[in-house]
C-alpha positions in Angstrom: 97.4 45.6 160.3 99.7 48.2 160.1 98.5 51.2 158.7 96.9 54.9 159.3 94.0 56.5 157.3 94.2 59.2 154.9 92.7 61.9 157.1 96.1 60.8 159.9 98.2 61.3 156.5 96.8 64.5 155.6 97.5 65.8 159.3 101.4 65.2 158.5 101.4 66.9 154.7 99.1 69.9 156.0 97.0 70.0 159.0 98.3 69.7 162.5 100.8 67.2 162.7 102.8 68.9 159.6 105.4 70.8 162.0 106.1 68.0 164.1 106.4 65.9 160.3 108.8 68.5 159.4 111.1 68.0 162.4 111.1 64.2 162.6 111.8 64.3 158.5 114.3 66.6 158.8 116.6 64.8 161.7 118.3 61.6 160.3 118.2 59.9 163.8 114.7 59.6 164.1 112.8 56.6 162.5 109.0 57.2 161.5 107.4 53.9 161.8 103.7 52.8 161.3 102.1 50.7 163.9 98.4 48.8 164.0 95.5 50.6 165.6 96.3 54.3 163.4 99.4 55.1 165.7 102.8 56.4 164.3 105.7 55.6 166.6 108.7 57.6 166.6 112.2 55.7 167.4 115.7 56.9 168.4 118.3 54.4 169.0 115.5 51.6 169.2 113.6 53.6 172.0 110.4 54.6 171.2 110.7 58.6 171.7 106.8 59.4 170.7 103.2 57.7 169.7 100.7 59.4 167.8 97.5 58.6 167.4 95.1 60.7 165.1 91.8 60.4 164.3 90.6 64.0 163.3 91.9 67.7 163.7 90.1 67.7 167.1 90.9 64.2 168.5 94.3 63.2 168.5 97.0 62.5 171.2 101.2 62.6 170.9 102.5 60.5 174.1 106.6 61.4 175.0 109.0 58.4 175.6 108.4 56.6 179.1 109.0 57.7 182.4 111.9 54.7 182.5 113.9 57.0 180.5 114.0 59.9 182.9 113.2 58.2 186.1 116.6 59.3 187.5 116.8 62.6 185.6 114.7 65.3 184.9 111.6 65.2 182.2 111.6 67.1 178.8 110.5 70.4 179.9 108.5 70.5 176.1 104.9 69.2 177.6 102.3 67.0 175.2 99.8 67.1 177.8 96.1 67.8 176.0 96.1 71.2 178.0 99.2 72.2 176.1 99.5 70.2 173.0 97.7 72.6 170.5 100.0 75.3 171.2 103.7 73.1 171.7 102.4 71.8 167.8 102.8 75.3 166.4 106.0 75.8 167.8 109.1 74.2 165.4 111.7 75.4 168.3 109.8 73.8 170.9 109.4 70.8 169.0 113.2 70.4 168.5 114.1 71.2 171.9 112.2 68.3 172.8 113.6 65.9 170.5 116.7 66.6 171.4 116.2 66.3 175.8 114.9 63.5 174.9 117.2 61.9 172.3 119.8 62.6 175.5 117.5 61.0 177.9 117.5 57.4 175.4 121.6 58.0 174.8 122.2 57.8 178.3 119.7 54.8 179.1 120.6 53.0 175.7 124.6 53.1 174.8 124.8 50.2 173.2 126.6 50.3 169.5 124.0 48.2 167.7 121.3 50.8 168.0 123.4 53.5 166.0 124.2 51.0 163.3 120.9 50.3 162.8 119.7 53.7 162.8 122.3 54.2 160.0 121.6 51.2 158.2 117.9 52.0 158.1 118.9 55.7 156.8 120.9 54.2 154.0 118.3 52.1 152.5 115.0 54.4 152.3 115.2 54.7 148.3 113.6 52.7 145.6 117.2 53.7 143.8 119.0 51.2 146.2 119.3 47.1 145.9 117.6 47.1 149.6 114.9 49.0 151.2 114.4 49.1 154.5 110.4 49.8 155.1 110.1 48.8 158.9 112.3 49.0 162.0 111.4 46.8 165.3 108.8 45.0 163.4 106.5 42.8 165.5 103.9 40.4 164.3 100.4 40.4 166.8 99.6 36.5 168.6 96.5 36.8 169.6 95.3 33.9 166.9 98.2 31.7 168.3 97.6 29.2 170.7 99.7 29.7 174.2 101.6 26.9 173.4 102.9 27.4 169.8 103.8 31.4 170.4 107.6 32.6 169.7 108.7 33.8 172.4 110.6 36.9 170.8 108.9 38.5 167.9 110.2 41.6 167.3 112.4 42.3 164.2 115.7 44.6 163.5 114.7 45.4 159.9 112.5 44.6 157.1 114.1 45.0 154.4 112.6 44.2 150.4 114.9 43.4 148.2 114.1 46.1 144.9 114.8 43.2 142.3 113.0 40.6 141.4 114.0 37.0 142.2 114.0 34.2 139.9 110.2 33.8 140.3 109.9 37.5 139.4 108.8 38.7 142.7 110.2 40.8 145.8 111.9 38.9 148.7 111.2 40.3 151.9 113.9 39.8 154.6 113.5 39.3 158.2 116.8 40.8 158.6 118.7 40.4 162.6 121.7 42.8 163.2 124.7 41.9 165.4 127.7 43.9 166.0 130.5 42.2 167.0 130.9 38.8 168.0 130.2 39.4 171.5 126.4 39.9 170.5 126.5 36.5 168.5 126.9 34.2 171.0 124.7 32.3 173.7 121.0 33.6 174.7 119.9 36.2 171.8 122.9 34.7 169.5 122.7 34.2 166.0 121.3 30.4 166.5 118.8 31.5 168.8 117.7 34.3 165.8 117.8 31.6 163.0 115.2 28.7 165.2 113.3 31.7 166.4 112.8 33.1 162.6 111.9 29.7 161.7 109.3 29.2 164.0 107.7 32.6 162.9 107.9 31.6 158.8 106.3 28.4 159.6 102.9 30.6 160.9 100.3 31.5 157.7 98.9 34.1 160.0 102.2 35.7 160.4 103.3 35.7 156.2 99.6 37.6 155.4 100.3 39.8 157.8 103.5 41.0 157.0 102.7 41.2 153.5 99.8 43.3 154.1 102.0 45.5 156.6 104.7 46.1 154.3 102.5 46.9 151.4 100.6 49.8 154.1 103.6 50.9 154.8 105.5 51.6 151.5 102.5 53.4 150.1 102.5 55.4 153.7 105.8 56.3 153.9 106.3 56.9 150.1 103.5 59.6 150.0 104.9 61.0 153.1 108.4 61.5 151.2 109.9 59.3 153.4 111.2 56.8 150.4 113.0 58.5 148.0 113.4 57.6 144.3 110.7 56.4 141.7 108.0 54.3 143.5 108.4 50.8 141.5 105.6 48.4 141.3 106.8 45.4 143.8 105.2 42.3 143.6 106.0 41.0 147.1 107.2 36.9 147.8 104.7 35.4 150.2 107.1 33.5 152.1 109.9 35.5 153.7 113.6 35.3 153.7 116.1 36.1 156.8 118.9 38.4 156.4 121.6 38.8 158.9 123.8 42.2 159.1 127.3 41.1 160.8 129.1 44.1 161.6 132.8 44.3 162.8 135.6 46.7 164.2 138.3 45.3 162.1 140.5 42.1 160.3 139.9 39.5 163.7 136.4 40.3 164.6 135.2 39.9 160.8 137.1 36.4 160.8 135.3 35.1 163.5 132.0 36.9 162.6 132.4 34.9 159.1 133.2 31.5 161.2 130.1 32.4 163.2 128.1 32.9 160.1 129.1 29.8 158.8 127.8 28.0 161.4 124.1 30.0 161.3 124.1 28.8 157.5 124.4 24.9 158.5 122.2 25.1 161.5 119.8 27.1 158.9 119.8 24.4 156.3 119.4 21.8 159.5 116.1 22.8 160.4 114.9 23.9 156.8 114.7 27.3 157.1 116.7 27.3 153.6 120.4 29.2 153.5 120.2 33.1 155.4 121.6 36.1 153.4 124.7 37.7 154.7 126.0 40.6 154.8 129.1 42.2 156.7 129.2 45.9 157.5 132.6 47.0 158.4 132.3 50.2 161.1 135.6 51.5 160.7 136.2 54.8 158.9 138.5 55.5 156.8 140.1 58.9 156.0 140.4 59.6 152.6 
């Protein structure tokens, strides 16, 4: 289950934690996600940048992104270690400088497009204001009930996202939600296809539908008394079975014709194997000056 107790909260809004809080809120490329065991995960550009773990105001660790990220260049010269920790907390400037070697460090090992968009799509969609909220990024389910034989073999999610109205049955879809850019990423291993069997095979599993449901509840009350969902906190009554969502997002006129042909293709292979018809929507990346 994904969630952190109220003394780990507490350490963000006012003990320890609440400088390093205060420069992860404040930096719009950093994603604050909640993980199982009371650990906090901090993501730029899909890499994980830092865990926390917390259990009182004199046992907690903060662990920086993986040596695989610097094994060719030199560490963040901000140190974590327990020697040092105490002291780099209290320190806001240290705190950015570190962020920011090692937001370089991920850039240089990740440069692929998709993890921007999804950084920005997940910054769009924090508020209870919005049609869709984005509660979770890289959202993985645990199979250690699942038998060898009937495990997924990819788990991990782009998004969840909720959708803020309620449905015809007067509850709250969640979407699995899979992002592509461009129709390079759509095609052959990792494709769209491959993302619409694979989200099948996860819908079909009880164990996985209780606990999402319970991870996304956690985590919307987390995050909203954190202040990291804006807006007036509505009272969702989430849909036990989720949906799939899939964000196509193109570079102009071409790529978004074949993205649709793509898409249309996903729908029928979708409705083949009874998943039921995916939600799409097209984000166009081009910016126009006004």
């Amino acid at each position: 289950m994904r969630k952190i107790t109220d003394e780990h909260i507490k350490a963000y809004q006012s003990g320890v934690l609440k400088k390093l809080f205060n420069v992860i809120k404040e930096d719009p490329e950093l994603s604050f996600e909640i993980r199982k065991g009371n650990e906090v995960m901090v993501y730029y550009r899909k890499g994980k940048i830092l865990t926390i773990n917390y259990i009182d105001k004199d046992n907690y660790t903060v662990k920086p992104l993986d040596e695989q990220y610097y094994k060719n260049s030199k560490s963040p010269s901000v140190s974590f270690e327990t020697d040092f920790l105490l002291e780099t907390l209290k320190h806001t400037d240290e705190l950015r400088k570190y962020f920011k070697q090692a937001k370089s460090l991920v850039h240089k090992h990740k440069m692929g497009l998709e993890f921007g968009v999804q950084q920005n799509i997940a910054l769009g969609n924090r508020s209870f204001d919005k049609r869709f909220l984005v509660v979770d990024m890289e959202w993985q389910f645990s199979q250690e009930t699942v038998k060898n034989e009937d495990r997924v073999s990819k788990t991990r999610i782009d998004l969840i996202v909720i959708d803020t109205q309620s449905n015809e049955e007067g509850t709250n879809d969640i979407y699995l939600t899979e992002l592509k850019v461009g129709t390079e990423a759509t095609e052959g291993k990792s494709g769209i296809i491959d993302h619409i069997r694979k989200t099948k095979d996860i819908i079909d599993k009880p164990e996985v539908l209780n606990d999402l449901k319970c991870d996304v509840e956690n985590i919307i009350d987390i995050k909203s008394h954190l202040g990291l969902i804006c807006g007036e906190k509505k009272d969702l009554k989430l849909s036990l079975k989720p949906k799939m969502m899939i964000i196509l997002a193109f570079r102009g006129e071409e790529e978004q014709i074949r993205l649709e042909r793509q898409a249309e293709i996903a729908i029928c292979e979708a409705r083949r194997i009874g998943l039921g018809e995916p939600l799409v929507k097209y984000f166009d990346l081009r910016m126009t000056l006004e």
